[in-house]
N, C-alpha and C positions, 0 to 999 in steps of 0.2 A: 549710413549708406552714402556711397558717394554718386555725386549727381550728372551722371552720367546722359550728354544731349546726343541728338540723332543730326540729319544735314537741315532738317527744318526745323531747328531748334527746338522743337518741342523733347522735354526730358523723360525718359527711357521709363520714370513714373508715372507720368500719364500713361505710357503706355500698359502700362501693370492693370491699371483701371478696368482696359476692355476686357480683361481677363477675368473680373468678377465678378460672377451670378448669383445673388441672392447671397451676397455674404460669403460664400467659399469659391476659389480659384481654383483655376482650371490645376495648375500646379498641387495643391490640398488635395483636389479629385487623386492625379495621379499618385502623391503619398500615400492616401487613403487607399488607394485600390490596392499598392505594392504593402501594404501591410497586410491587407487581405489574402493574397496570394501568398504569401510569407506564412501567415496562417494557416492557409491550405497546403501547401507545401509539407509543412509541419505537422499536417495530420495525416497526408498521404506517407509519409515516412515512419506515420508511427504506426499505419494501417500495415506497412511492410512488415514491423518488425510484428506483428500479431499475425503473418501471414495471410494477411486476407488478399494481397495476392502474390504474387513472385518476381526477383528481379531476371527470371527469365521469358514474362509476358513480355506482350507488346501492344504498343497502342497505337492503332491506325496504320501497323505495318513497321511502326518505329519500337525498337527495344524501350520497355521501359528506364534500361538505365540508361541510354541516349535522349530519352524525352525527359528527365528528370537535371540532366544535367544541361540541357539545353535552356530550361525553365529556369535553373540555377545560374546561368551564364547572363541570360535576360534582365533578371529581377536585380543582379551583380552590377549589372552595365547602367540600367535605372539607378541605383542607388550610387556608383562614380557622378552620373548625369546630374543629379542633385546639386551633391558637392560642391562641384563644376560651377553648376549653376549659378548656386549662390555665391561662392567667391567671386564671379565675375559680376555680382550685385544683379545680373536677370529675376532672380527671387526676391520680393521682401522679406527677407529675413533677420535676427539680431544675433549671429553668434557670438558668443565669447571667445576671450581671447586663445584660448586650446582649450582641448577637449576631456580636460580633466588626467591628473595620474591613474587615476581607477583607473579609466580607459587604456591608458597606456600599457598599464602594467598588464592588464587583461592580454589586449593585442601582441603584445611582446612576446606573451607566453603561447599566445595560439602561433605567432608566426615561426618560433623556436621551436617547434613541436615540427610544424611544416616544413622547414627548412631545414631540420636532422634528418628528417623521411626522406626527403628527395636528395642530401648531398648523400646519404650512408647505403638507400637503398636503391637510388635511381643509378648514379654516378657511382655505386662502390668503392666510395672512399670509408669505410667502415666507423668504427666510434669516436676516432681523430675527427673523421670529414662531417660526421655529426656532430660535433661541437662549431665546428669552425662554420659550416654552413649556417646552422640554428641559432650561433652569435649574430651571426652577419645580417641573419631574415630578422632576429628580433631587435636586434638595434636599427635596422632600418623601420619597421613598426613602428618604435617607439619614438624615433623623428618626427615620421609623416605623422605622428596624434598628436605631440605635444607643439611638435615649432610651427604648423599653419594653425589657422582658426578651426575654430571649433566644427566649420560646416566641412571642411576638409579633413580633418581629424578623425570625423566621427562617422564618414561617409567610404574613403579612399580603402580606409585597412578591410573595411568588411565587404564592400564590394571586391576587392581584389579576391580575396578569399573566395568568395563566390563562383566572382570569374575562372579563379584558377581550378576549383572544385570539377565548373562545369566542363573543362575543357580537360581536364581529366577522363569523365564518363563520356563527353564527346565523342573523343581521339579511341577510345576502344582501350586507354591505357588501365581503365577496370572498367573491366567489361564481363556480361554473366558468367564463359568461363573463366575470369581469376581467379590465381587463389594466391596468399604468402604467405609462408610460415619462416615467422623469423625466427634465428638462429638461437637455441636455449631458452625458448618460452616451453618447446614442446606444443602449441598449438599452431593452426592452420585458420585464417582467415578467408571465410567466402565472402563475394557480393549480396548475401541476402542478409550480412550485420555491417558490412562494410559502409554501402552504398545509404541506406535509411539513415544509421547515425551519420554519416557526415550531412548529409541533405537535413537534417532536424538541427543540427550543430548550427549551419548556416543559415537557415530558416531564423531560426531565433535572434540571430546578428542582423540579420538583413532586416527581421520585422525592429526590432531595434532602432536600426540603423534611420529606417520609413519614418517612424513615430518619430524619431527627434528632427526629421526635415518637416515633419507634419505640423508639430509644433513650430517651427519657425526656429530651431535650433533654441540656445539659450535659457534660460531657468523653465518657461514653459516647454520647449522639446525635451529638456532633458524629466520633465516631470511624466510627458507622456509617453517616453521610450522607458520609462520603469513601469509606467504602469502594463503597458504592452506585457514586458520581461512578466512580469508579475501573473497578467491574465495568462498568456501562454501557457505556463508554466504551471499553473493551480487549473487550470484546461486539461493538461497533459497527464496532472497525477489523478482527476476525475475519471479521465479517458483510460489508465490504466487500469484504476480499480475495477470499472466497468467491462474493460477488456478482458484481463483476468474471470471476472466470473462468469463473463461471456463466452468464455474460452473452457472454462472447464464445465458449463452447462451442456455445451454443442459437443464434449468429449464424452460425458458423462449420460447423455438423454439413452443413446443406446442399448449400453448397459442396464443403467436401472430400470426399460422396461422391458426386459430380455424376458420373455414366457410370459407377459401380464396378459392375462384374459378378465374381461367384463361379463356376466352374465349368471342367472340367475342359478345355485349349485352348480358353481364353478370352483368356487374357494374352498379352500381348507374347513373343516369339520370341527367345533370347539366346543365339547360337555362342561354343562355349569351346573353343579349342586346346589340346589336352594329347599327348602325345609324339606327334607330328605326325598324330595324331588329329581331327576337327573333332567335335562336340558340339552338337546344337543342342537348346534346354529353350524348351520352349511353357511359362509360369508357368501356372498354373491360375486366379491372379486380375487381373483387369484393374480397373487403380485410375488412371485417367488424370492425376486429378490432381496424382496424387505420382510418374509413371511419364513426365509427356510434360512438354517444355518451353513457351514461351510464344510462340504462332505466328498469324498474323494467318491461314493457312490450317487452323488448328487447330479442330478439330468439338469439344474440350474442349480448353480451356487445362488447363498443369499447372504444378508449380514446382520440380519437379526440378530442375534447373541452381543455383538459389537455395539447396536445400537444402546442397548441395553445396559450394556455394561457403561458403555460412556455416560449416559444421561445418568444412571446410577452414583457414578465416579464424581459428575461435577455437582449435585444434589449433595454430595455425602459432604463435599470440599466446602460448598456454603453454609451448609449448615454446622462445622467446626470454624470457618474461621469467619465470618460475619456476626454472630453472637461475641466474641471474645475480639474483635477486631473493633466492634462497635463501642464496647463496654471498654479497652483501651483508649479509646479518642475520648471519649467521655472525663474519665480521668484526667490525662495530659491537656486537655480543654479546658479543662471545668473547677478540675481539684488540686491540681498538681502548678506549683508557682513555677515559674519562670528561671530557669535555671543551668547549671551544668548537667543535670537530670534530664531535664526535658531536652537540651542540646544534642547529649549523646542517645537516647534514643530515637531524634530525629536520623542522624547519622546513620546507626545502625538498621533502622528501618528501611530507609532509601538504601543504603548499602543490598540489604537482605533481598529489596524488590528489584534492583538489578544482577543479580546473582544467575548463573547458567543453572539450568534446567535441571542439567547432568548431577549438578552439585545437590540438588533436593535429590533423586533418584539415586545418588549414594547414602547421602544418609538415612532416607527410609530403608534401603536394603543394608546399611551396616548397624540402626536404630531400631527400628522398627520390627522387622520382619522375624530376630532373633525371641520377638517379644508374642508373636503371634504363632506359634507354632515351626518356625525354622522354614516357616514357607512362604510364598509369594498369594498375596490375599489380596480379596476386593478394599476393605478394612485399611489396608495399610498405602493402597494407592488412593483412598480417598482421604488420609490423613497426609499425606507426601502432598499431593494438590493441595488439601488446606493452607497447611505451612506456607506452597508460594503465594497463594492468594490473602494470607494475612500483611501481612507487612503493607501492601495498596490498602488495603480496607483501614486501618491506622490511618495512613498518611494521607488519605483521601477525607477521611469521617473526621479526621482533625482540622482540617486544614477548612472543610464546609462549618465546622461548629466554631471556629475563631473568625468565621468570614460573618454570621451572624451578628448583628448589631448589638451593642452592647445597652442602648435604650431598651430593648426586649428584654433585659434580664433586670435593670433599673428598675423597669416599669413591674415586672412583676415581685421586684423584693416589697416595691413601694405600695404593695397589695397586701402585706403580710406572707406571702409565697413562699415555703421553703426551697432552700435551694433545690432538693432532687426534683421535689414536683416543677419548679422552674425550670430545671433541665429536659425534663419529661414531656412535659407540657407544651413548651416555649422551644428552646433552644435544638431540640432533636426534631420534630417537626419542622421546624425552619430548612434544619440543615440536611435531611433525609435527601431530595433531590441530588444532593450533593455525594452524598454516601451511597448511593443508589448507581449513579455515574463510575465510580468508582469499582464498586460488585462489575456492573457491563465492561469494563475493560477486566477487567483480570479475569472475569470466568471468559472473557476472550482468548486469554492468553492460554491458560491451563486447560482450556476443551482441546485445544490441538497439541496438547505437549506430547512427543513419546518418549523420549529418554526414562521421566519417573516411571513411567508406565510400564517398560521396558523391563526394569527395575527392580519393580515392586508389587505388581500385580499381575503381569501378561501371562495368560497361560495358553495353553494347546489353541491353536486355530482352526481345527478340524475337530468341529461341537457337532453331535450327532443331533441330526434331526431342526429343530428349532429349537435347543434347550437352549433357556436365560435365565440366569442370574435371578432367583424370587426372592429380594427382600422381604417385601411386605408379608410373604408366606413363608417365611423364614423364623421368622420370633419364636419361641418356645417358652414358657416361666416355668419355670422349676421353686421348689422350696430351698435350696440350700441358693448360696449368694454364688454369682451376681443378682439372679434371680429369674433374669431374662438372657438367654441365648438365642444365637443366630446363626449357625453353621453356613449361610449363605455366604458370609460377610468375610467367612474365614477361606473362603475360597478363591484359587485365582479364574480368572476369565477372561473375553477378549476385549478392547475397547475397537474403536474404528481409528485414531492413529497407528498403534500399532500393528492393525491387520492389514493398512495400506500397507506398513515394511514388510509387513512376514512376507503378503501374498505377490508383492510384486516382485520382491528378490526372489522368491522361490516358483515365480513364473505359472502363477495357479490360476485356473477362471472356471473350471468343468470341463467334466468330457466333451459336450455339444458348446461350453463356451468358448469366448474371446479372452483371453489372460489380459490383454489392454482395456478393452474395455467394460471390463471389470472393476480392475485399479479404478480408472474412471471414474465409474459409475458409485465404487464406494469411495471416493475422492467427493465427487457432491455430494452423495451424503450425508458425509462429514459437515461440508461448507454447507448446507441444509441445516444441519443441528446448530453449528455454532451462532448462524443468521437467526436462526429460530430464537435462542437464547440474549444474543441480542435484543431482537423483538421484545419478548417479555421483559427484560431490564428498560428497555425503553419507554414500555407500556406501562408500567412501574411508576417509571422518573414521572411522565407525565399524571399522571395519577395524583402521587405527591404533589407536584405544584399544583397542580388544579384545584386540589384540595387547600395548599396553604394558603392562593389566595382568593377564596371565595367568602 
């Protein structure tokens, strides 16, 4: 810093002094607040794009996209102000000498983005005037980051941006009616995706921008403008996922309680034989949705048959490929040395567990289904789903059983232990948790597939009555071999991904229903079951370690 005196000699550092209360400055206040806002900003635009409200409200009488870019214009101008600031030495701050290439190269690219849009699309110099503009904006970026200091570098590009953003939605230059459809996209941009992502783009630079003034610019600014980026950002994908199932919960509640009645012989009527006894139980709740199948004479559509089928389909899929997935890692683990063996079916495995969907639900229908009767079967979509679900279960179960310490297996040879019961004993228990993580993602993946499904088992969508799928009432022995049959198995049926396609392309809800929300309604459903299965894999994992280490 350089020491900069006032006409009473005293230097411009003492005066920094009255500025600080209990350890932080009044200047730290103001970073600290403009990161907050930056924050907020950043949420209020990610509330647009979940439309929780529109960029044609208003607030206080002000268009929201004139109050958004005005906050944007603000929080732009504070963070030039910084800069400023501190290159004039008013800050104690320690910048470096520029503000890093990262930065540079970053801001180059936003300003060339910037400066094509407005030479080609403001001025109509077309794809020429977009070069020549978007050189001119990013080479001027790339100046103003790298040849002043770091406090100007890191302060100037992203307040500008801001500024120039808000004085965009200011001026009414997008404003709620825009719209552009540029020329050979074939789409049409509105303010209600325009306006959120640009204000969350700047949000993020600005909060950036805050945190490295906050820090004092220099190895600590720049440690706290990542972590900013960082929190933001692991904020934003929280806020999605939660958005997301908060979005299809508030679309979905409708639908699935379309006809529910509570009350005492209300529900459905269900006969149970017990030692040549008859049974008949009136439920006391009527829940159509989840209790009737999907019928063109149906007063409430439901989806029962689907439920069924799905929870059958990923039941069938774990129990072919977790047995024979397990007992593969075990092998390559345990028995199998180190080799071009074990290399390539690493390879192949990872290969197989990244493969399209579509590519399992071809070869069950050019495989399989030739094998089952030339027909599409429950059987064969529960073997299509195994297939993608093995190769994770391999790669998972191996990778937990080499993660296991090798003292465990030491210690129990040093027992006299044979190897299986070591592995049995020792080493799969250890690694179960592990292998258990593994099941939860994949039976994530395969609960919502439709392509195999499509495939290899989908049949008629219009199941009369509530008929499902009876495994377990299905078995038959016979004396001649195999010896047990199950015509159930051989059957096709519906799951709930693919009755969301049937029914939504084919525009179906009931007579008295909503065809949307319907889809909806069996849309959570779905997200019901596969949270649900989550759940149990989870309650599972924990299980296992609670057990290991007790």
């Amino acid at each position: 810093m350089s020491g900069l005196t006032g006409d009473d000699g005293e230097s411009v550092a003492d005066d920094r002094d009255t500025l600080v209360r209990e350890g932080t400055s009044v200047p730290e206040l103001i970073a600290a607040a403009t990161v907050g806002l930056s924050a907020l900003l950043f949420a209020l635009a990610l509330a647009a794009h979940f439309e929780l409200f529109a960029m044609t409200d208003s607030v206080a009488g002000v268009p929201m996209v004139t109050a958004l870019g005005a906050l944007l214009g603000l929080l732009g101008a504070i963070i030039v102000g910084f800069g400023v600031a501190s290159r004039l030495d008013y800050l104690p701050t320690e910048p470096q000498a520029d503000a890093g290439l990262v930065a540079a190269t970053a801001f180059s690219a936003i300003w060339f983005v910037v400066g094509g849009l407005v030479g080609s699309q403001t001025f109509g110099l077309g794809l020429v005037g977009w070069l020549l503009a978007g050189l001119v904006a990013a080479g001027l970026a790339f100046a103003a980051t790298v040849v002043p200091r770091e406090d100007i570098g890191s302060t100037v590009p992203a307040g500008a941006l801001a500024l120039f953003a808000g004085l965009v939605f200011v001026t009414g230059t997008i404003g709620p009616d825009w719209s552009w459809a540029p020329g050979g996209l074939r789409a049409t941009f509105f303010p209600r995706f325009v306006v959120p992502t640009v204000v969350m783009f700047c949000a993020l630079l600005l909060g950036w921008s805050a945190a490295k003034a906050y820090g004092g610019f220099g190895a600590r600014g720049r440690h706290v403008g990542a972590h900013v980026l960082i929190y933001l950002n692991a904020l934003a994908i929280i806020a999605v996922l939660f958005g997301l199932v908060a979005f299809v919960v508030a679309k979905g509640f409708p639908g699935l309680f379309q006809g529910f009645t509570l009350g005492a012989g209300t529900g459905p009527e269900t006969t149970i034989a017990l030692f040549g006894f008859s049974y008949t139980i009136v439920w006391p709740v009527s829940w159509p949705f989840l209790m009737n199948g999907v019928s063109l004479l149906a007063e409430v559509d439901g989806v029962l048959p689907a439920i069924a089928g799905t929870v059958w389909l990923v039941v069938g899929a774990v129990l072919f490929a977790v047995p024979l997935g397990v007992g593969a890692a075990i092998f390559l683990s345990e028995y199998a040395d180190e080799g071009r063996f074990t290399e390539l079916v690493e390879i192949a495995t990872n290969g197989l567990w990244s493969t399209p969907s579509i590519v399992y639900g071809l070869f069950g229908y050019a495989f399989l289904i030739p094998r089952f009767g030339d027909q599409k079967s429950l059987l064969s979509g529960m073997l299509t789903l195994g297939f993608m679900l093995l190769p994770l279960v391999v790669i998972t179960g191996r990778e937990a059983m080499l993660s296991v310490p090798d003292e465990y297996r030491d210690a129990s040879a040093a027992l006299g232990v044979s190897k299986w019961e070591t592995v049995r004993s020792v080493v799969l228990p250890a690694a179960m948790p592990g292998v258990v993580t593994g099941i939860i993602l994949g039976v994530g993946r395969i609960a919502g597939e439709t392509a195999p499904i499509l495939l290899t088992m989908a049949g008629g969508t219009f199941l009369p009555g509530s008929q499902t799928v009876d495994v377990l009432g299905g078995f038959e022995f016979t004396s001649a071999p195999p010896f047990v049959t199950n015509p159930e198995l051989l059957q096709a049926t519906s799951a709930l991904p693919y009755q969301v396609y049937a029914l939504v392309t084919a525009g179906v809800g009931g007579p008295l229903g909503n065809p949307e929300n319907f889809a909806w309604g069996l849309t959570l459903v779905l997200l019901a079951i596969v949270l649900t299965f989550y759940a149990i894999g989870i309650a599972t994992r924990h299980y296992f370690r609670k057990k290991l280490h007790q």
